[in-house]
N, C-alpha and C positions, 0 to 999 in steps of 0.2 A: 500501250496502256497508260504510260505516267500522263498523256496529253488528259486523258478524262478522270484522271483521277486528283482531287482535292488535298492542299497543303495541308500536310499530319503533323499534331504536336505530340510528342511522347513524352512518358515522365518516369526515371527506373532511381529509384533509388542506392546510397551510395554507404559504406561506411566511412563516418565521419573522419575518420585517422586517415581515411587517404584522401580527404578530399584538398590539402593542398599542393598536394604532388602530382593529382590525375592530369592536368595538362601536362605535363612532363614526362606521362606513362609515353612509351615507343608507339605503342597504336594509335596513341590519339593525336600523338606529336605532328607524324607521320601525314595526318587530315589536313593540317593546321591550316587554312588558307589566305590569313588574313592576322593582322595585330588584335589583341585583345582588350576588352575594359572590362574593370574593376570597381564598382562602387559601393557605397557602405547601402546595407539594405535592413528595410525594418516592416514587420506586419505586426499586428493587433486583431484580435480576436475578440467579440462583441455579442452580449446573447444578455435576456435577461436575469432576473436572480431565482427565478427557476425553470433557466433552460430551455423557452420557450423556443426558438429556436431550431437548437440541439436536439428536440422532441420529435420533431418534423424532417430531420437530417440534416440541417444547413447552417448554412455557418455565415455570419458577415464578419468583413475582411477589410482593413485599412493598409495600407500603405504609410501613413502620417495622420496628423489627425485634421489637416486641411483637405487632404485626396479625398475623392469619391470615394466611397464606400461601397465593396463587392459583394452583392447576395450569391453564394453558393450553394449548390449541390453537394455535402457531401457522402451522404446515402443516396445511390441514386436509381433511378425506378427500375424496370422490369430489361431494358438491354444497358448494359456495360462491357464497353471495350477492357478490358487490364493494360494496363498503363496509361489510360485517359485524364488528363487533370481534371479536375472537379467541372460540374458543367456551372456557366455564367448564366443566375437567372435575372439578377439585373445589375446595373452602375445607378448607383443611386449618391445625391449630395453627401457632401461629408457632415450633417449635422442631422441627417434623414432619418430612419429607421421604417424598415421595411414593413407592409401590413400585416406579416408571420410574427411580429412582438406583440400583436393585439394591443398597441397601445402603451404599454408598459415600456418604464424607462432604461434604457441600456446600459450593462454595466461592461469596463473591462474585464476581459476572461484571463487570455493569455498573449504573450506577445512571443514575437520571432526577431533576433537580433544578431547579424552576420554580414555579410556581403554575398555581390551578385557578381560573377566573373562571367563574362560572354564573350566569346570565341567562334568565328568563323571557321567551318569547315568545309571538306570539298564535296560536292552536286552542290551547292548552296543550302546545304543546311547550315545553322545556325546553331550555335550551344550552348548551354546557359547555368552555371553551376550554382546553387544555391546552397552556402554552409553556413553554419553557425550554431545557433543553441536555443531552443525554446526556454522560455522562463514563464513562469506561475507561482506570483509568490515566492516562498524559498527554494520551490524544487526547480530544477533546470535540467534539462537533456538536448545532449550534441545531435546532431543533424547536418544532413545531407541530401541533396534531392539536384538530378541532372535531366534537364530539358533539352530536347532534340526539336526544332522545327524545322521545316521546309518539305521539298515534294517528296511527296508519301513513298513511292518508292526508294531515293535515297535516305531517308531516315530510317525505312524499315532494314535497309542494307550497312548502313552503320551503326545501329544498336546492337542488328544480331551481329558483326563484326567484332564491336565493341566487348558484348558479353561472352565472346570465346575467350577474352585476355583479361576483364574484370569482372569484380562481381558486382553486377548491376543486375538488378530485378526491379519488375512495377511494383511500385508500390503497395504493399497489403491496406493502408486506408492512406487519405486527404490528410496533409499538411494540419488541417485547419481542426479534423479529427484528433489525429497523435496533441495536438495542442489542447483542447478539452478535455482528453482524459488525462493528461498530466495536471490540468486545472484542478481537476475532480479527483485525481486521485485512483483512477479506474485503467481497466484494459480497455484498448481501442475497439469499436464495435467492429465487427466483419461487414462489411458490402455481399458477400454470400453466404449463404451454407445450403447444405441441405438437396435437394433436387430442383432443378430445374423449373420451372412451370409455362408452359405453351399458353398461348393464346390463340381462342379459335379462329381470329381474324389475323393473321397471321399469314404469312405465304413459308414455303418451305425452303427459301436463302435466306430467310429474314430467323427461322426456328433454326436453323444451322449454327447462324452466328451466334444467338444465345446462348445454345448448346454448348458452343466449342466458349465465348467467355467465360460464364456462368461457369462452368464447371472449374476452367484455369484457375479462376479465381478464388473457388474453393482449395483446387491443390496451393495453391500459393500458401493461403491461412494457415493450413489444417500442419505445410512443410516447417515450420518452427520447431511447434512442438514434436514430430517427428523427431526430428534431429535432436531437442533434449535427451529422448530418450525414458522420459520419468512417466510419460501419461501414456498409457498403450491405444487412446484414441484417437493420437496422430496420425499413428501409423494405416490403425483401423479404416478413419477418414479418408485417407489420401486413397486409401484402398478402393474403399466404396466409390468416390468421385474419379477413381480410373476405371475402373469397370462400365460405369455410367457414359463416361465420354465415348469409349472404345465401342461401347454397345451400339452409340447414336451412332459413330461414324461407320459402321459396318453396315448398321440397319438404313442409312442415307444413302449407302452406294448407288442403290436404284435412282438415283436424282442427282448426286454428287458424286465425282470419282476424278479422281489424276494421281499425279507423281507427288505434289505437294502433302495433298491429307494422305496418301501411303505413306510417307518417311514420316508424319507428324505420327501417325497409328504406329512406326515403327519405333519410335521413341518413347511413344506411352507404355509398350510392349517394355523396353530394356528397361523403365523407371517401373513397375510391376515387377520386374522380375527383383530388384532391389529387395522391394518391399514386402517380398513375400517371406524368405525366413525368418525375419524380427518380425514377421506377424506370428507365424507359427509358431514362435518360440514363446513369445506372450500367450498365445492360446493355450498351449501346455502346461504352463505354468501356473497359468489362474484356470484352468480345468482340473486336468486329473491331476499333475503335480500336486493342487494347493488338496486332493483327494487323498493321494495317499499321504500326502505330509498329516493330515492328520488323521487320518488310518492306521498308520505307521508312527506317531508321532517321536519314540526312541529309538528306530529304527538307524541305525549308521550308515547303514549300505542305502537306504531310501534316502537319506540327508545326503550323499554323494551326489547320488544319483540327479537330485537338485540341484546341486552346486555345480557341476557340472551342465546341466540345463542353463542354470545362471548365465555361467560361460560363454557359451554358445550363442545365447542372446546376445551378450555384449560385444562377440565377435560381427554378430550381424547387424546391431545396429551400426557399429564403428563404418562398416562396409555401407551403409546408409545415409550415414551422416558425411563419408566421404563424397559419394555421389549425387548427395543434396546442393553438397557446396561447391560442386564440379561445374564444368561448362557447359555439359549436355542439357544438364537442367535446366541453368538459366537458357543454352539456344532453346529447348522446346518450349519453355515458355514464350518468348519471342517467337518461333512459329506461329505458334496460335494467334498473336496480336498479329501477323501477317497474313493468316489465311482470313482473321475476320478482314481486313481491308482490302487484301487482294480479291478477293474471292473467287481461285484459281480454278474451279471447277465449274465455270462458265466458257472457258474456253475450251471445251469438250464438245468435239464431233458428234457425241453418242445422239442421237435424233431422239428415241425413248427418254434416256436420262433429262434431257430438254424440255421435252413434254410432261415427265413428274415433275420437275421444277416449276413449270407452268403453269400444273393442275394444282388447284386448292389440297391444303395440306392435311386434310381431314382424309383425301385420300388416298395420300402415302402411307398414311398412319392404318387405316383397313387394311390397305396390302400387306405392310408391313406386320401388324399381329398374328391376322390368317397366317400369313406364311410362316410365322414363328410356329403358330397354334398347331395348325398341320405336323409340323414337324414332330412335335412335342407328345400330339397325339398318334400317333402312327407307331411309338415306342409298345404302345398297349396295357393294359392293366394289370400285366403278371409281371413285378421286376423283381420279385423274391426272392429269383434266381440268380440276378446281376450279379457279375464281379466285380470287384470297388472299382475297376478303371471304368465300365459301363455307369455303374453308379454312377460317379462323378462325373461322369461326360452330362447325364441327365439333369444331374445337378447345376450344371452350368447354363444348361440351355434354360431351364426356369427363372436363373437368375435373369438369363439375358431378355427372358420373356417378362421378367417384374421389371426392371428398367423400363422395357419401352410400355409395360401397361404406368410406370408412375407418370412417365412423362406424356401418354397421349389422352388417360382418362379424361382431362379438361376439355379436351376437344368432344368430347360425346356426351359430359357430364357425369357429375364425379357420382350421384346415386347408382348409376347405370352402372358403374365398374367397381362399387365398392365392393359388392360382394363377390365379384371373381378376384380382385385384388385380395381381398382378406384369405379367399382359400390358399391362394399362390404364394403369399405370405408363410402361412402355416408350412404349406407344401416345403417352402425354402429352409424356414427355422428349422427345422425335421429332417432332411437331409441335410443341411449345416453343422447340424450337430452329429449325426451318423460320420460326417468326414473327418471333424474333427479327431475322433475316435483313432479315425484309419491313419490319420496325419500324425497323430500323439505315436500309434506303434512303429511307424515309419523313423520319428525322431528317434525315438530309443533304442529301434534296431544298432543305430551307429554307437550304444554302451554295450552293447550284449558281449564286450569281451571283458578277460581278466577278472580283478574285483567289481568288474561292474556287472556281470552278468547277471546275477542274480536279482538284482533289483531289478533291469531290465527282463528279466525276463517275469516277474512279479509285474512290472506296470505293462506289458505286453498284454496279460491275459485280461488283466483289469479294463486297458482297453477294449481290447476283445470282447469284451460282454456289456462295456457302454457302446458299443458299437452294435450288437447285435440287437436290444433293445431299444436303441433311436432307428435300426432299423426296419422293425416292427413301427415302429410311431410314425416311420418315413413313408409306407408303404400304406395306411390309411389316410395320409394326408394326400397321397397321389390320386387314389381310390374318387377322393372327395373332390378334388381336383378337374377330375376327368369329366365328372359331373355338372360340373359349373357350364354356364350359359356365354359364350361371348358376348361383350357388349357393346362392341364396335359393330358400325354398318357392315350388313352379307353381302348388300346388293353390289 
């Protein structure tokens, strides 16, 4: 495989306290293949005096102010790899300015000022460490940024190496980005959020890779704040962009499948599971917690009962935040950057799987809903009955059906799907909230002793009855549901 595949440059970012010790860490000592240089290094960051540029995503980029001058990408269009340096849109003289200023004269933004340390290592990669400290003005911030190049299989083999023993992740934006928003004064923009979006000309290795970036890159963003702890839509986030990813790659087996994307699915499976108490535990708290807290507002035993919630949270994010900063996280991440360049599920015997990859992706995506839809419908219109595990199974399968309708609508257009997306929507919120319900009596069950019983046994019923109410709400929303028109291709 390395003979046909093309030299890969990687870029993971580093904290800055350790960047002058990292050649000295035992793992990388270890690589070491060759003597290393050291020399003083300097960028300049260039846009007009309002941001002309910056508007567009891009950045130009000096080295001195005799060098050419680098037009970048640092917003970049519809596929991105995570760990890609910014893409080269052109080298232009160094007294030039590019047709994206409209004319208008360029001013200094910000500059980068440190050294560049490059180090041989073993397959012939090469390594390039770049630290020092952005300035703008008065504010300044330390920096670190570690480049890998050479052939794509050995760098893909020494980063994920690399990030079992540090902590190195891609970086969440461009060099050239973090340096403008400390010019401005602002948060660095995301390169994702959000869902996905296909394209109808598209083939279905090309909508794979998307998938699996596009989403990485969202868990990357959304994993900071996570880890704070203070915004419950980290957690939320990272939630929705795993479910999203796990969905695609379940719903791609028919096209895609091996050992690689299994252990990658098996890893987004144990980072899920992370994140699901410190979501629950947020959920209860801004639900019925924040219900009875002012239900109850002098209540003591309801105020325990709280604090004790509190608790609980804080034990699970602790548990979250350990596993955020851990190595699994950063390897899976690194998988991902490895399954987009390998693209290990070409070397599958499977003749079918072959022939979807083949076939235009508009009709993976048919198959794929029918077969969700089928499922989904065959539960039938009476679920009055259901017991919360049923519930929730159904509940799931919807989710996983709103996923692949967010992500295939564009392929059939987006009027044709808005109105089954809108009922399945509805359908979701509605049993969403019914679970929550079920979720809330499940946490409190674990006070129902001693002095706490009481309270929990007060927020149990209170559940109980937001629960049987969203289930009434849940069961017309299914109703309505059922009703709806597919609007993907039958044939």
């Amino acid at each position: 495989m390395s003979a046909t595949l093309p030299h890969l440059t990687l870029e993971a970012t580093l904290d800055p306290a350790l960047a002058a010790g990292l050649f000295r860490d035992a793992v990388l000592a270890g690589r070491r293949a060759g003597r290393s240089r050291s020399v003083a290094a300097t960028l300049t960051w260039l846009d007009t005096a309002k941001a002309a540029l910056a508007e567009q995503g891009l950045a130009l980029e000096a080295s001195s102010p005799r060098s050419p001058r680098r037009l970048l990408r640092v917003l970049p269009g519809a596929v991105w790899r995570p760990g890609s340096p910014p893409e080269l849109l052109a080298s232009l003289a160094a007294d030039a300015a590019p047709e994206e200023a409209g004319g208008t004269p360029l001013l200094p933004l910000a500059a980068f000022v440190g050294r560049r340390l490059t180090v041989p290592l073993a397959g012939a990669v090469e390594a390039s460490l770049l630290h020092g400290a952005l300035r703008a003005g008065a504010a300044e911030q330390p920096v670190a940024r570690l480049t890998l190049t050479g052939p794509a299989e050995a760098v893909l083999e020494t980063i994920q190496s690399l990030a079992r023993a540090l902590p190195l992740l891609p970086p969440r934006f461009a060099l050239a980005e973090q340096a403008r928003a400390l010019a401005q004064g602002e948060a660095p923009r995301p390169r994702r959020l959000g869902a996905p979006r296909l394209d109808p000309d598209m083939g279905v290795e090309a909508a794979l890779k998307l998938l699996i970036g596009h989403l990485t890159e969202v868990l990357l963003w959304h994993a900071p704040v996570a880890e704070a702890g203070q915004d419950p839509s980290g957690v939320h986030q990272m939630r929705v962009a795993l479910r999203r990813l796990r969905s695609a790659l379940k719903a791609f087996r028919a096209a895609a499948d091996g050992p690689a994307l299994r252990g990658f699915d098996a890893g987004l499976k144990d980072l899920a599971r992370g994140l699901g108490p410190a979501r629950d535990w947020d959920v209860f708290l801004a639900g019925l917690g924040a219900e009875l807290a002012e239900a109850l507002p002098e209540e003591a035993r309801i105020a325990g009962l709280l604090a004790a919630g509190q608790a609980h949270r804080a034990a699970a994010y602790d548990a979250l935040r350990a596993q955020l900063a851990g190595a699994e996280f950063r390897v899976l991440v690194w998988q991902a950057v490895a399954l987009d360049v390998l693209a290990p599920w070409g070397e599958s015997a499977d003749e079918a799987a072959a022939a979807r990859r083949a076939a235009p992706l508009e009709d993976l995506a048919s198959h794929l809903l029918a077969k969700r839809w089928r499922r989904m419908q065959a539960v039938g219109e009476d679920i009055a009955h259901f017991p919360d595990a049923e519930f929730h199974a159904l509940r799931l399968d919807g989710k996983r059906l709103r996923y692949l309708t967010e992500l295939f609508t564009p392929l059939f257009g987006r009027k044709r799907g808005r109105r089954f997306l809108e009922r399945l929507a509805e359908m979701q919120e509605q049993f969403g909230l019914a679970n929550d319900a079920i979720v809330a009596r499940a946490l409190v069950e674990g006070e129902a002793r001693g002095p706490g019983a009481w309270a929990a046994g007060v927020a149990a019923g209170w559940a109980l009855a937001r629960s049987r109410r969203a289930r009434g709400r849940a069961e017309k929303a299914w109703a309505a549901l059922l009703a709806a028109e597919p609007f993907w291709n039958q044939g």
